[in-house]
C-alpha positions in Angstrom: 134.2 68.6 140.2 132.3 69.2 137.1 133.8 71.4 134.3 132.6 74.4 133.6 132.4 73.1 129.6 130.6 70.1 130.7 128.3 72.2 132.5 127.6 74.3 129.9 126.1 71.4 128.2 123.9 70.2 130.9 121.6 72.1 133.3 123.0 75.6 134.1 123.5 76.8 137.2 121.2 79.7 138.9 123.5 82.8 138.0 124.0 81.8 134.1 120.1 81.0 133.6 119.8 84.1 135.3 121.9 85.7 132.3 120.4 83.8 129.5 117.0 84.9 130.6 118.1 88.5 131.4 119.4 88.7 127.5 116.5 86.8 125.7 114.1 89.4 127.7 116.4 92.1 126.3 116.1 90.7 122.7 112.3 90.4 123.0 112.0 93.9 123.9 114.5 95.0 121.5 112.4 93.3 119.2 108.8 94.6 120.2 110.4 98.3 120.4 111.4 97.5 117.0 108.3 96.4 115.1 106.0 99.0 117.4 108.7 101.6 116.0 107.7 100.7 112.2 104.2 100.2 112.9 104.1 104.0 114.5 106.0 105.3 111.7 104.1 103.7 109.0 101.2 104.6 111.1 101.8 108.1 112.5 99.8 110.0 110.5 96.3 107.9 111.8 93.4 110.6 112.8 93.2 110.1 116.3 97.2 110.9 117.1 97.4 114.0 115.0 99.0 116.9 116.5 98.0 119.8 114.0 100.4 121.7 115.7 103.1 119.7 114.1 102.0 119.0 110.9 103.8 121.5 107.9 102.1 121.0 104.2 105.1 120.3 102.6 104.2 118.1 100.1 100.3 118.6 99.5 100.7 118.8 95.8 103.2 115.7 95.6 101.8 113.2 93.1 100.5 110.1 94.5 103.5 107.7 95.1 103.7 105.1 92.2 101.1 106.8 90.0 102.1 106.8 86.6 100.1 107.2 82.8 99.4 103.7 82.8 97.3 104.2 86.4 94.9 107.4 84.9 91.8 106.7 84.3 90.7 106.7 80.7 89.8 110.3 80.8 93.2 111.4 81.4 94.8 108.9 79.3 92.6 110.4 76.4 93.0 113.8 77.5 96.6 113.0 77.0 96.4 111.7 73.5 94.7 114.9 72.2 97.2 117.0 73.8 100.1 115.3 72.3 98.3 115.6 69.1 97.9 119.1 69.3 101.0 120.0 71.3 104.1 117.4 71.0 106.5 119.0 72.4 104.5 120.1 75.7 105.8 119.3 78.4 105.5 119.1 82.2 108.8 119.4 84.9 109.2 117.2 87.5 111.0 119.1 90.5 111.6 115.4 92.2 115.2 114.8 93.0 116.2 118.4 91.0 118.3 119.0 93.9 120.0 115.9 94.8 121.0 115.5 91.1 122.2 119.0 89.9 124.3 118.2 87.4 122.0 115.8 85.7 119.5 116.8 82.5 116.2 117.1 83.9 113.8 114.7 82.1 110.0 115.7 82.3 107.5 113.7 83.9 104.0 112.7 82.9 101.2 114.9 83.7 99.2 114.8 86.6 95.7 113.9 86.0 93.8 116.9 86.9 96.1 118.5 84.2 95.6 116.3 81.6 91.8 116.0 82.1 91.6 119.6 82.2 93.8 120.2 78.6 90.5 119.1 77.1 88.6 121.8 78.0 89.3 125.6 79.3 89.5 125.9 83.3 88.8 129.5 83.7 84.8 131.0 82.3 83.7 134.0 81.2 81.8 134.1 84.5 83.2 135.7 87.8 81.7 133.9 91.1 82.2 133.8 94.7 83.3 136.1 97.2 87.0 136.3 96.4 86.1 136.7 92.5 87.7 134.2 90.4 86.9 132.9 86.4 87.2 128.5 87.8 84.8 127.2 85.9 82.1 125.2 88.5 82.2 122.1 86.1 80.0 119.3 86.9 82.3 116.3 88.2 81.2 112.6 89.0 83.4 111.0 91.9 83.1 107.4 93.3 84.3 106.5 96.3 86.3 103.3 96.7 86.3 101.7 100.7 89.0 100.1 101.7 88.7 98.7 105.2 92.1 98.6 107.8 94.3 101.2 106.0 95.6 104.3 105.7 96.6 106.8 103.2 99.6 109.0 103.8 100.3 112.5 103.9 97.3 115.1 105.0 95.7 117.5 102.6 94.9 121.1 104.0 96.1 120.3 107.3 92.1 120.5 108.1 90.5 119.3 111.6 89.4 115.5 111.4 85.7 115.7 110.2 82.6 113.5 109.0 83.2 111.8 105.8 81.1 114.1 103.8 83.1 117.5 104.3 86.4 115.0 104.3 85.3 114.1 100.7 84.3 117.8 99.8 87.7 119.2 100.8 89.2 116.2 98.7 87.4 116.8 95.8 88.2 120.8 95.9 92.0 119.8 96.0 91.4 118.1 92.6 95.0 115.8 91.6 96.1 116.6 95.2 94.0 114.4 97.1 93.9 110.8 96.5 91.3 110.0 99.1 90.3 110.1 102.5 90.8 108.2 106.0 88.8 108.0 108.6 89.9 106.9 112.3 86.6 105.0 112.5 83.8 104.2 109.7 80.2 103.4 110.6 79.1 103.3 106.4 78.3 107.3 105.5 78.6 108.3 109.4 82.3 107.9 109.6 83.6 110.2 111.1 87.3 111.3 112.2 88.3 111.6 108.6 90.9 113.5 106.8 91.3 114.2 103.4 95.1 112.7 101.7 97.4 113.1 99.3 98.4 109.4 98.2 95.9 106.8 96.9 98.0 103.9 97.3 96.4 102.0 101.0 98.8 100.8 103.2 97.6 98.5 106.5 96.8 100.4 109.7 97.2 98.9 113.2 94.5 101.1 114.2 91.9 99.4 111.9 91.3 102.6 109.9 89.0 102.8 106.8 90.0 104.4 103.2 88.3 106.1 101.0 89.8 106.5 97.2 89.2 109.1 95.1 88.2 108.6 91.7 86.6 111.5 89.5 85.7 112.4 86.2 84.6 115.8 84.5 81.3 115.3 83.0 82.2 117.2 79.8 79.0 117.0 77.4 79.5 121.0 76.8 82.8 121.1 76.8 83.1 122.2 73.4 80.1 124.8 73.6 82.0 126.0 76.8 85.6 126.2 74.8 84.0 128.3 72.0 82.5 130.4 74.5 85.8 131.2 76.9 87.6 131.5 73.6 85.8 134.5 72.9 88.0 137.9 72.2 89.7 138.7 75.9 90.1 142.7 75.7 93.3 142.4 78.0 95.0 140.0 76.0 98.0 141.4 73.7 99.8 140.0 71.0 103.4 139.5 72.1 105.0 138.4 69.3 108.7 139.3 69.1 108.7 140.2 73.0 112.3 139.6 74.8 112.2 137.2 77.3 115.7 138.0 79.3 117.1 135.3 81.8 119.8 137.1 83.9 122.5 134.2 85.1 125.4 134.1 86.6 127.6 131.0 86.7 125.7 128.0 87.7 125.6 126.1 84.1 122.9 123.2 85.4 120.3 125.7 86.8 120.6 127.9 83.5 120.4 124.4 81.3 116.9 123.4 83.0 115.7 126.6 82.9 116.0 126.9 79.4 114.8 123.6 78.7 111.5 124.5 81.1 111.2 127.3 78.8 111.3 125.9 75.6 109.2 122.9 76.8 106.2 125.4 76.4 105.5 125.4 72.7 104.2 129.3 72.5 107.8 130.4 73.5 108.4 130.2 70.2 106.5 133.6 70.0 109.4 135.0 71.5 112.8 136.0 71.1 115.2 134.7 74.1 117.8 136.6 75.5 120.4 135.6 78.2 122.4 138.0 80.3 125.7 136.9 82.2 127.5 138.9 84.4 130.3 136.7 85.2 133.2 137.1 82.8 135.0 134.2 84.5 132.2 131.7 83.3 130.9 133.3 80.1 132.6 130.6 78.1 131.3 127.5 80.0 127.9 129.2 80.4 127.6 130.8 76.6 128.5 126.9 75.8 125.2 125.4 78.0 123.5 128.1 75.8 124.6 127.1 72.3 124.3 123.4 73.4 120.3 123.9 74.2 119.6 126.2 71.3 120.9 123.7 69.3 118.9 120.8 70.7 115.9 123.2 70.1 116.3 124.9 67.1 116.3 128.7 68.0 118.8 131.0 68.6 119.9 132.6 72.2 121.2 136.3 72.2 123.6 136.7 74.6 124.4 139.8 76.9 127.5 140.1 78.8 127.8 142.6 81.3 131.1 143.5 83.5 131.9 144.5 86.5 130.5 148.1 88.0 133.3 150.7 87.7 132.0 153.2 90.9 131.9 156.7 90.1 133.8 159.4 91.2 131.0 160.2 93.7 130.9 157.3 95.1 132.2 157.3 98.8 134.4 154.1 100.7 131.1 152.6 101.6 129.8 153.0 98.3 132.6 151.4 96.9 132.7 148.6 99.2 128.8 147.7 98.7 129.2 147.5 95.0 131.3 144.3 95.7 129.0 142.7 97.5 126.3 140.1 96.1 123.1 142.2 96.8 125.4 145.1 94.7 126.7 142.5 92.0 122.7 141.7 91.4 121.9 145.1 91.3 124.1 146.3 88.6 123.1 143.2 87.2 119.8 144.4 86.9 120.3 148.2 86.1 122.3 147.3 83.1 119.9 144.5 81.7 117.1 147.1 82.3 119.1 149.5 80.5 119.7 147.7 77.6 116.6 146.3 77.2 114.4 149.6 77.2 117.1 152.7 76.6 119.3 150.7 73.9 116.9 147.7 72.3 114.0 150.3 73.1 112.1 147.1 73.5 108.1 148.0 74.6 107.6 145.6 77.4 109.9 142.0 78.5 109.3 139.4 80.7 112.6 139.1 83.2 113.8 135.7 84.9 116.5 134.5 86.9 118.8 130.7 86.0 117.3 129.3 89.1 113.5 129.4 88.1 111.1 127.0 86.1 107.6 127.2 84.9 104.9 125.8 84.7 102.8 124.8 80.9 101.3 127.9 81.1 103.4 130.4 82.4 103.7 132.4 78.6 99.8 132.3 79.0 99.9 134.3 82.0 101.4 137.3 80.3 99.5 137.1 76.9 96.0 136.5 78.6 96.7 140.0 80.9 99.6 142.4 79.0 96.4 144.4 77.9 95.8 145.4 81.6 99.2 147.6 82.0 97.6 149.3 78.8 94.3 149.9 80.2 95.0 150.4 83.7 97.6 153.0 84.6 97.7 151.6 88.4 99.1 148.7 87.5 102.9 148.3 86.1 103.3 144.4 86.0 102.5 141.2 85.7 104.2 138.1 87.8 104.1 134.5 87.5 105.1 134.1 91.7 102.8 134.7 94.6 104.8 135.3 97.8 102.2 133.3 99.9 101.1 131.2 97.3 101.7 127.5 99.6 100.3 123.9 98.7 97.1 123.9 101.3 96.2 127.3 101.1 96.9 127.9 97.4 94.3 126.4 95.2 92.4 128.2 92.3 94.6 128.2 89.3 92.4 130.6 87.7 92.1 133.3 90.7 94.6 136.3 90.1 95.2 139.2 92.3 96.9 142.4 92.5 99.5 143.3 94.9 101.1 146.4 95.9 104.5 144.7 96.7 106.8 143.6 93.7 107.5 140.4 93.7 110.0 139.9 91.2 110.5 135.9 89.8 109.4 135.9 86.3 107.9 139.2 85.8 106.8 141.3 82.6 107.7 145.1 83.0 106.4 147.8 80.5 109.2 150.3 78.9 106.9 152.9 80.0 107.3 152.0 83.7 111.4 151.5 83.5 111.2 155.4 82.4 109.9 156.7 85.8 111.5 154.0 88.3 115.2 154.9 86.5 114.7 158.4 87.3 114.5 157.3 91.1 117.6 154.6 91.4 119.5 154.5 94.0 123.5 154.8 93.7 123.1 152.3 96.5 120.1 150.1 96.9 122.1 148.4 100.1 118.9 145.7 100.5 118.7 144.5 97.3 117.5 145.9 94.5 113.9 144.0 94.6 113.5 145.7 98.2 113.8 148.8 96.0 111.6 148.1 93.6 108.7 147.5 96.2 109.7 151.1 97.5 109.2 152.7 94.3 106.0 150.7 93.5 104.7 152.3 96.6 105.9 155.6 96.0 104.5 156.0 93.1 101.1 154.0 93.8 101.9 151.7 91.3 100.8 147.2 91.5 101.4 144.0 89.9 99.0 141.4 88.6 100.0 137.6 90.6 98.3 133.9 90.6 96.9 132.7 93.8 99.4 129.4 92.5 102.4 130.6 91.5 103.9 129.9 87.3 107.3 130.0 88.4 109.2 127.8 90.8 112.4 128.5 92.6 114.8 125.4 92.0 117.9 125.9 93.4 119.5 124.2 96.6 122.4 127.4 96.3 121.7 131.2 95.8 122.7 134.7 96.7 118.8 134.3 98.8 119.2 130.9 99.2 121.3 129.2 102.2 119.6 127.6 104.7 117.6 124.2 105.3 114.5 126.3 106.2 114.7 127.8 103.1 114.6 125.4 101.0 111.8 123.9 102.9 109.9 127.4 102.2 110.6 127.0 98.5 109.4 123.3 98.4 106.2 124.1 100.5 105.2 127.0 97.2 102.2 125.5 95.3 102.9 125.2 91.2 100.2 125.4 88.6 100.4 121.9 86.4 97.4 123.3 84.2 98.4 123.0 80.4 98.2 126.1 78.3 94.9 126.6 76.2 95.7 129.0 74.3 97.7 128.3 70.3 100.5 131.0 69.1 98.2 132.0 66.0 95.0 133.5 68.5 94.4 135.9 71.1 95.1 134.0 74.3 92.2 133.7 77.0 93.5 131.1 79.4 92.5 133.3 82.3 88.8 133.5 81.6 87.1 136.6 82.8 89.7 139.0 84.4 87.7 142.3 84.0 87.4 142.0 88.3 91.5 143.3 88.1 90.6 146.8 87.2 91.5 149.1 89.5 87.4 150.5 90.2 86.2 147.0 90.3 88.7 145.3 92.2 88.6 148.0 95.0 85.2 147.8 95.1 84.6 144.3 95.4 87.3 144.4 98.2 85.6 146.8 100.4 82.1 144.9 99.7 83.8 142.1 101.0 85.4 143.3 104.2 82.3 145.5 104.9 80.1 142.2 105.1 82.5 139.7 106.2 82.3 138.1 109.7 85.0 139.2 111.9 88.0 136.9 113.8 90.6 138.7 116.0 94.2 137.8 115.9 93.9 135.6 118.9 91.2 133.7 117.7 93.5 132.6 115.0 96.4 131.6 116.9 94.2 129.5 119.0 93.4 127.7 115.7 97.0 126.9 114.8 98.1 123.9 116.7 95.3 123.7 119.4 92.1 122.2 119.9 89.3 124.2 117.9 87.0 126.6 119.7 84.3 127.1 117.3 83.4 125.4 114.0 83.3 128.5 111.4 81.1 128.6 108.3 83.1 128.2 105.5 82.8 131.9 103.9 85.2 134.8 104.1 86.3 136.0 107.5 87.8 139.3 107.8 90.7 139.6 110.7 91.9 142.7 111.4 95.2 143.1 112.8 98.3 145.5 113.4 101.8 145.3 111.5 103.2 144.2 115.1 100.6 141.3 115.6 101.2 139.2 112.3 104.3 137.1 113.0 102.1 135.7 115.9 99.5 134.6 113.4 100.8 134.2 109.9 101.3 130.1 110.5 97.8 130.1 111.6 96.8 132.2 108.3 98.4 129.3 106.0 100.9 132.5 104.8 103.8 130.6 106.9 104.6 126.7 106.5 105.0 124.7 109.3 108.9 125.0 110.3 110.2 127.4 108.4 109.8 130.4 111.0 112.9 132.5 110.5 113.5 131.6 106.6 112.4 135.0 105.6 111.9 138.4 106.6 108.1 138.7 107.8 107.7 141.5 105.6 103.9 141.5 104.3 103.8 140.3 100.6 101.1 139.4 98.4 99.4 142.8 99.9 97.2 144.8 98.3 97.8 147.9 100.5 97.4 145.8 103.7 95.1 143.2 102.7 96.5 139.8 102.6 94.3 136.5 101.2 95.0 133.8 103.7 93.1 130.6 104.7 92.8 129.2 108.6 94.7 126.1 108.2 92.8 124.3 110.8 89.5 124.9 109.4 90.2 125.5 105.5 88.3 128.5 105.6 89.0 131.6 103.3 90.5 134.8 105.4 91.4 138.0 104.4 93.9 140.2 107.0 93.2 143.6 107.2 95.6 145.7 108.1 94.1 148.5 110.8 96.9 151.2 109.5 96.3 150.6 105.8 96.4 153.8 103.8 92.8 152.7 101.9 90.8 152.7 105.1 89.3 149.5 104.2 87.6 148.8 107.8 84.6 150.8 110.0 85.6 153.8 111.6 85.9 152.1 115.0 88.4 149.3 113.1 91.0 151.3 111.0 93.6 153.2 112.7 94.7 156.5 111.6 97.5 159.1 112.4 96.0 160.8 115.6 95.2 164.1 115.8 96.6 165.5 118.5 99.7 164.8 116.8 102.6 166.5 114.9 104.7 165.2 111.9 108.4 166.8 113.2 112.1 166.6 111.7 114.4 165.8 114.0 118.1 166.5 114.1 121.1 164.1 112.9 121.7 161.3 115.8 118.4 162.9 117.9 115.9 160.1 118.8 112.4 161.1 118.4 112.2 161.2 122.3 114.5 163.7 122.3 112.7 165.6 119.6 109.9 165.6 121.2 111.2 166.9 124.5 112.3 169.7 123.3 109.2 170.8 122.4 107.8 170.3 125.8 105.9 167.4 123.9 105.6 163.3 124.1 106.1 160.6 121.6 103.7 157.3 120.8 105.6 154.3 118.8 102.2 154.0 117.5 101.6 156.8 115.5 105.3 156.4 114.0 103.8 153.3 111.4 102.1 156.0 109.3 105.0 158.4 109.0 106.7 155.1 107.1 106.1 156.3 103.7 108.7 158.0 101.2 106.1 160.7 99.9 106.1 162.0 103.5 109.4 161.8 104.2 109.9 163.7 101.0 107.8 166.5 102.1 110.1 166.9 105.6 113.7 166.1 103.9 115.5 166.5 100.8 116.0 163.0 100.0 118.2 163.8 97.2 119.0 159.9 96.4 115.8 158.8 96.4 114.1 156.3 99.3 114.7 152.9 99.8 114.0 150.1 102.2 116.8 149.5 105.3 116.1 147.6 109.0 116.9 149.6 112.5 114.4 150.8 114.8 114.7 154.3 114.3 113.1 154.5 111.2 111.8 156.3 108.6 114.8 158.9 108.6 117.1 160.4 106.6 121.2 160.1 106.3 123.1 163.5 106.1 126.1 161.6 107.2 128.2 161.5 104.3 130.1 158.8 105.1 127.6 156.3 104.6 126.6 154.0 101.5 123.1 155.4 101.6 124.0 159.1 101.6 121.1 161.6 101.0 118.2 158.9 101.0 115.7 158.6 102.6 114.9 155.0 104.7 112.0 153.5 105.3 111.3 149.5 106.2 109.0 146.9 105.5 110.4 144.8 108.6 111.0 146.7 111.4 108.8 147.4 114.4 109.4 151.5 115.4 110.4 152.6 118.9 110.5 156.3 120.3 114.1 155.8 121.9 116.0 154.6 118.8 119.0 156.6 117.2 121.9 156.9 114.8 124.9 159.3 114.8 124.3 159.1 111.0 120.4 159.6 110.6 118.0 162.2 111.1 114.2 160.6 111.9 111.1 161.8 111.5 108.5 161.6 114.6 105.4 161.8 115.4 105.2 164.2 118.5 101.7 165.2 121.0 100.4 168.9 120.3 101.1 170.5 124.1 101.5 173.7 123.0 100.7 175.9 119.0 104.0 175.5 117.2 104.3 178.0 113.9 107.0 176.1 112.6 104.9 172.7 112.9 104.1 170.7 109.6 100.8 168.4 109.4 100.6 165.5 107.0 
C-alpha cells in the first residue's frame, strides 16, 4: 500500500483533486468578488447606475480632493497675493476633521478659488436681475474644457438628471468652486450626452469607459476696477457699527468657544467691535474665562466677560415651573433673558449681534450686518438681521449675494435692535417650555415683525455635542448647510456695500415683487414634485420659477423633493416651515435644478388666485370652548359640526388673544388639540396661550388642562357668537 504522504506527492486521488479544485474555484471567486467590489465602489457613482433617489448632497461644496494654492490657476494665486497684501490676517476655516479632533487648535485652510478670484473684485452690483431679485454681478467668465477619456470624477453637483454636455457644463459653471467638471456615461465630441456635473477635478479610471470633462475658468475682469468704484458707491442701508457688542453666550465646552473666537477674530473688521462673552456655568468659569484670556492674548484685544448664575424661581412659580427651569431648554432660556437684559436695560447698548460657542463664520459674516443694519432703521417690519438660513443646503443654496426676508427667527448669529428687545420683554414667558427661539418666532409673528437671511448661510454650526445636537442625522443636517467662502470687500474705515443693491428688501418692494412672481409663474402640484424626487422624470421643465402651491399637511411629503430636506436626514428636525416669508418658501427641484417657490394655500397675505388660496370659510364660527372640551364636543353643543380644516387659521396668538385672556403671553407647544389656552394651574405654561408650528389639528383632540378654540358650522344664529 501506498502512503498517504507519498501520495500526496504524486498524482492525487479523485476525492482530494476534487478538494483542491473546489478551494482554488473558491479563491478565484473570492478574488473576482473582490476586485469587481473595488471597481463598483470606485465606480458607483457612473451616470448610467445612478439612483437619484439615493443620492443626499452632502458634500457639494467640499473642495476638490488634493487641491491646494500651488494647483490654482494664476488668477487665484494672484488674487491671493493682493488679498494678503491688503488683509493679512484674513482668514478662511476649514470645517474638515473639526469634529474628529475637538480638542485640537483649528488651523485655517487656503482659500477656495472662486473666493480668492472673486476678492479682486466686488460679487454683488448695483443692479437687481432675475426673477428671484438678487445684486450677483453677471460677470463675463472664460471656461475651457479639458477631455479626459475613460474616467470619472466623483461626487455629483445638484443632484441634477444626466443631461447633454452643454447644460452639464452650464450647471457646472453656475456652481462656481463647487464643480470641478463634468462626466458623461458616453461622449460622441459636443453630443455627449448622459453627463453630470462634479465636485472633484482629480480623474480617476472608469470601467465603464466614461469621458471627463475639467473645469477650468477665469473672470474676464478688464472693468473690474470701474465696476469696484461703482458698487462702492454710498449703500443707504449700511450703518456704522463701530463700538457695537458682539456677545457669544457659552457654556462649558472650552474647544468650541476657542475656535469660535479665533473664527471671529480671523475677520480683520472685528476689530470694529467690542467682544463680549457670557458663561452661565459657574462650575467652568475658570477653565473657560482661561480659553478666553489665552485667545485675547494671542490677538491683542480684550474679552469682557459676563457670568450669569443659576435662575432662582419666583414665588409664583408653580412645581412644574420650578422643575422646567432645571432643564436645558430652561437653563438656555435664562441664559438668554439675562444676556438680553444686560445688554439693552443695563449697558443700554443700541443694537448687538448674538452667537452661540458652537458657531463659525465665514470672511464676511461682519459684512452682513454693516452692509444692511440701516434696514431695521428704515423699515419698521423688519427687527433683525441673521447670518443662517434654515434651508440654506449645498445644491440648492447658491447665490452669495441673494438675501431674503423671513417671518420665522432663526436665531445663529443674529443682530437685534434695543428697540425690538423693549416690546418682545414686555411679552416673555415665565415659561417658554420649547425653547426660547420657538418663542421668539411666536412673537415675531405676533407682532408682524421679520429678519433679513442669506440664501448661503455666514454662520456654521460646528459641534458634534449640543443641547440641539444628538443624533447621527443631525449632524448630517448640519454638514449638508452651504457656507459662504466669499472674502469681505468692504475696509473698517468706509461704509460697507458688500451686498450690492439691497433696496428689493423693503417691505413695499419685496412684497410686490413676490406677488408679481407668483401671479406669473407656471404652476407644479405637490405630486408632481414628489414624482421628481427619486423617480424617473415626467416632463423636462424650463428652467424659470415654478410656483407650487401646497397645504401645511402636504409638505413633509415634498420637502426632499424641494431641496429644503437632504437626502437621509428625515426625522433630524421638526418639519416646522423656516426660511418663510408668511408661507412662501424658496426651494429648487433637485432633480431638475430648477428655481421653486412653495406657496402656502392658508397664508395670511393671500398671495395665490382666488381659486388657489384657502381662507377661513364662511359658514363658520370662531368658538371658546370649555377646559378638557374637544372642539367636537363644542361644537355639538351647539347643534353644530367641526372641519380640521378650518382649525389652521385659528393658529394665531392675535386671535386667540381676542377669545382668552392669555395673561402669560403665547408661545409655541405640540399636541393636536391646538391653539388653546391653559387655565389649569398646575401646569408650567399657566395662563398662555398655545399655538404650534408642527402639529397637524384634529376635531377630537383634548386636555383636562386646556381650553381650545374651534372652528364650528353656522346651523343656527348664535348672539353670543364671535367672528374673526
Amino acid at each position: 500500500m501506498i502512503s498517504s504522504r507519498r501520495r500526496g506527492k504524486g498524482k492525487c486521488d479523485s476525492a482530494s483533486c476534487t478538494r483542491v479544485a473546489m478551494a482554488v474555484l473558491v479563491a478565484a471567486n473570492l478574488l473576482l468578488c473582490f476586485i469587481f467590489g473595488f471597481f463598483h465602489l470606485q465606480h458607483v457613482e457612473a451616470a448610467q447606475a445612478i439612483d437619484f433617489g439615493e443620492l443626499d448632497f452632502s458634500k457639494l461644496y467640499d473642495p476638490p480632493p488634493g487641491m491646494s494654492t500651488p494647483e490654482l490657476p494664476n488668477l487665484a494665486r494672484d488674487a491671493q497675493s493682493q488679498m494678503e497684501a491688503v488683509q493679512p490676517t484674513t482668514r478662511i476655516w476649514s470645517l474638515t476633521n473639526l469634529r474628529k479632533e475637538p480638542e485640537a487648535v483649528v488651523s485655517p485652510s487656503p482659500p477656495m478659488a472662486l473666493a480668492l478670484r472673486l476678492a479682486s473684485c466686488p460679487v454683488c452690483g448695483n443692479q437687481i436681475l432675475g426673477q428671484l431679485p438678487t445684486p450677483l454681478k453677471k460677470r463675463a467668465i472664460s471656461c475651457e474644457w479639458k477631455e479626459v477619456p475613460n474616467t470619472f470624477l466623483s461626487d455629483l453637483v445638484g443632484v441634477v438628471a444626466p443631461d447633454r454636455l452643454s447644460a452639464a457644463k452650464d450647471i457646472c459653471t453656475e456652481f462656481g468652486s463647487a464643480c470641478g467638471g463634468v462626466t458623461c456615461s458616453r461622449s460622441q465630441g459636443s453630443d455627449a450626452f448622459g453627463c453630470t456635473a462634479r465636485a472633484s477635478a482629480e480623474p480617476r479610471a472608469s470601467p465603464a469607459r466614461e469621458v471627463s470633462y475639467i473645469k477650468d475658468c477665469k473672470f474676464l475682469e478688464a472693468d473690474c476696477d470701474e465696476e469696484a468704484v461703482k458698487t462702492a458707491a454710498s449703500n443707504p442701508f449700511a450703518k456704522d457699527m463701530r463700538g457695537t457688542a458682539i456677545v457669544i453666550l457659552a457654556h462649558n465646552r472650552e474647544a468650541d468657544l476657542r475656535n469660535c473666537l479665533e473664527s471671529l477674530l480671523s475677520i480683520p473688521e472685528a476689530a470694529l467691535f467690542t467682544l463680549h462673552v457670557s458663561l452661565d456655568d459657574p462650575v467652568a468659569f475658570a477653565t473657560m474665562g482661561a480659553t478666553i484670556q489665552r485667545v485675547a492674548s494671542a490677538h491683542a484685544v480684550h474679552i469682557h466677560v459676563w457670568k450669569i448664575y443659576e435662575q432662582k424661581p419666583g414665588d409664583d412659580y408653580n412645581s412644574e415651573m420650578q422643575k422646567w427651569t432645571k432643564m436645558n431648554t430652561g437653563k438656555i432660556a435664562h441664559h438668554y433673558w439675562q444676556v438680553f437684559e444686560r445688554a439693552f436695560m443695563e449697558e443700554h447698548f443700541e443694537q448687538v449681534i448674538f452667537a452661540e460657542e458652537d458657531l463659525l463664520f465665514s470672511p464676511d459674516f461682519l459684512a452682513l450686518f454693516r452692509s444692511t443694519a440701516g434696514l431695521l432703521d428704515q423699515d419698521p417690519s423688519l427687527w433683525c438681521v441673521s447670518a443662517w438660513n434654515d434651508f440654506g443646503f449645498k445644491g440648492t443654496a447658491t447665490d452669495h449675494c441673494r438675501l431674503q426676508r423671513t417671518s420665522y427667527f432663526p436665531g445663529l448669529g443674529f443682530l437685534l435692535p434695543r428697540s425690538a428687545w423693549l416690546k418682545i420683554r414686555e411679552e416673555w414667558p415665565a415659561a417658554p417650555t420649547m425653547g426660547w427661539d420657538y418663542w421668539m418666532r411666536v412673537a415675531f409673528r405676533t407682532f408682524g415683525k421679520e429678519c433679513i437671511v442669506p440664501e448661503v448661510s455666514r454662520s456654521h454650526h460646528a459641534a458634534a455635542k449640543g443641547s440641539s445636537v444628538s443624533t447621527a442625522k443631525q449632524l448630517r443636517l448640519f454638514d449638508a448647510m452651504a457656507f459662504a467662502d466669499i472674502p469681505s470687500t468692504c475696509v473698517a474705515t468706509d461704509s460697507c456695500n458688500h451686498f450690492g443693491n439691497i433696496s428689493y428688501l423693503m417691505e413695499q418692494e419685496y412684497e410686490s415683487w413676490m406677488r408679481k412672481v407668483i401671479e406669473d409663474a407656471p404652476r407644479l402640484k405637490p405630486s408632481e414634485l414628489r414624482l421628481q424626487n427619486g423617480k424617473p422624470l415626467l416632463k423636462k421643465l424650463p428652467n424659470i420659477v415654478h410656483v407650487v402651491p401646497f397645504q401645511r399637511e402636504e409638505y413633509a411629503g415634498m420637502a426632499e423633493g424641494a431641496g429644503l430636506l437632504p437626502r437621509n436626514t428625515k426625522g433630524s428636525i421638526p418639519q416646522d416651515l423656516r426660511s418663510e416669508h408668511y408661507g412662501v418658501i424658496v426651494g429648487r427641484m433637485v432633480s431638475q435644478h430648477v428655481p421653486l417657490l412653495l406657496v402656502d394655500r392658508r397664508s395670511p397675505r393671500g398671495y395665490l388666485q382666488e381659486d388657489e388660496q384657502l381662507r377661513l370659510e364662511s359658514d363658520f364660527e370662531v368658538i371658546a370652548g370649555g377646559q378638557g372640551q374637544s372642539c367636537e364636543d363644542v361644537c355639538k353643543q351647539r347643534r353644530s359640526s367641526c372641519d380640521k380644516n378650518q382649525l389652521y387659521f385659528l393658529n394665531d396668538c392675535n386671535l386667540l388673544r381676542k377669545h382668552f385672556a392669555c395673561e402669560a403671553g403665547c408661545a409655541h407647544q405640540v399636541g393636536k388639540e391646538l391653539p388653546v389656552y391653559v387655565p389649569d394651574s398646575f401646569q408650567p405654561t399657566h395662563r398662555q396661550c398655545l399655538l404650534t408650528f408642527i402639529s397637524p389639528m384634529t376635531c377630537e383632540a383634548k386636555h383636562p388642562s386646556t381650553a381650545r378654540l374651534c372652528a364650528c358650522r353656522v346651523i343656527a344664529p348664535a348672539p353670543t357668537s364671535q367672528r374673526i
